[in-house]
N, C-alpha and C positions, 0 to 999 in steps of 0.2 A: 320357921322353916322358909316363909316367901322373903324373909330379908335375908337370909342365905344366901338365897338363890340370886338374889338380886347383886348381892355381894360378888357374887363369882362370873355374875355379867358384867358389872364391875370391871373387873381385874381382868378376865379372857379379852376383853375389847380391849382394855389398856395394853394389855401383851400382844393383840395382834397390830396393834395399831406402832407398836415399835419393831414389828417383825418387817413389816410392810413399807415400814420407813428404811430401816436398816437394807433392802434391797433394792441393788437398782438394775432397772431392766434391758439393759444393754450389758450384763456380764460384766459390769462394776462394784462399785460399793466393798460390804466387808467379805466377799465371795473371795475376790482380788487380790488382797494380802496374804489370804492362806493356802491359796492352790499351791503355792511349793511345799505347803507342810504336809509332816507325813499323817500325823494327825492331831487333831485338835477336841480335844475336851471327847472323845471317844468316836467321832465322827470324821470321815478322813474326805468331805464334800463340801463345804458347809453352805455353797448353793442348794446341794441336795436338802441338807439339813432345813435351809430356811425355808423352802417351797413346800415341806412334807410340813414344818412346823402352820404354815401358814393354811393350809388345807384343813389341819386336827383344829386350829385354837377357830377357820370358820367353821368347821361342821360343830364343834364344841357348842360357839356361840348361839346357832341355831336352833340345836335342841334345848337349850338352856332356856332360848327366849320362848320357844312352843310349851314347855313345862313352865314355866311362868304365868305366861297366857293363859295357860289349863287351869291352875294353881289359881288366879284369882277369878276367872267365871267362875270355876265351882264356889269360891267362898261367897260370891255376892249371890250368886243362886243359890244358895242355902240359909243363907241370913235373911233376905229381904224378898225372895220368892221370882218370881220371873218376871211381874208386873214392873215396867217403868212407877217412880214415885211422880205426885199426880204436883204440879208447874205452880197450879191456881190455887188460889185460896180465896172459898166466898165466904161472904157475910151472910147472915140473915136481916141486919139491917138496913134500910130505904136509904137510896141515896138521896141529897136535897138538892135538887134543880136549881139552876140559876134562872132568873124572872128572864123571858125573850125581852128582846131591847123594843122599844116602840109603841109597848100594853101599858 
């Protein structure tokens, strides 16, 4: 399930990341060649189209990335407990000094 999810943040950031391309902010871009159509692919704006798209694929991506987030605290909290794992590892055996210089 968390590489699913991971999959479809994937792909919603690659889709907004050409939505965002595809617009440009002076009322250019692919807005520009279709304003005289009457309509296009069932949408008769396609400024409209790309601003509403670009809003769904961020809110999309947001929740996608907080269910993720959710998604892997719980597993590591379940598997391995709350406790960080511990850095050190001691020995029980004596370390051997080096002789000081001068004795």
């Amino acid at each position: 399930m968390a590489s699913f999810i991971v999959i479809l943040i994937v792909i919603i950031a690659l889709l907004l990341a050409l939505v965002v391309l595809v617009q440009n902010p002076k009322g250019g871009g692919l807005a520009v060649g279709f304003q005289g159509a009457t309509q296009v692919g069932g949408v008769q704006r396609t400024a409209d189209f790309l601003e509403k798209a670009t809003w769904y694929l961020g809110i999309a991506l947001f929740v996608l990335c907080l269910i993720s987030a959710r998604w892997y605290t719980s597993s590591t909290i379940s598997e391995g407990g709350s406790e960080p794992a511990a850095t050190e590892q001691t020995t029980d055996q004596p370390t051997e000094q080096a002789p000081a210089e001068g004795q």
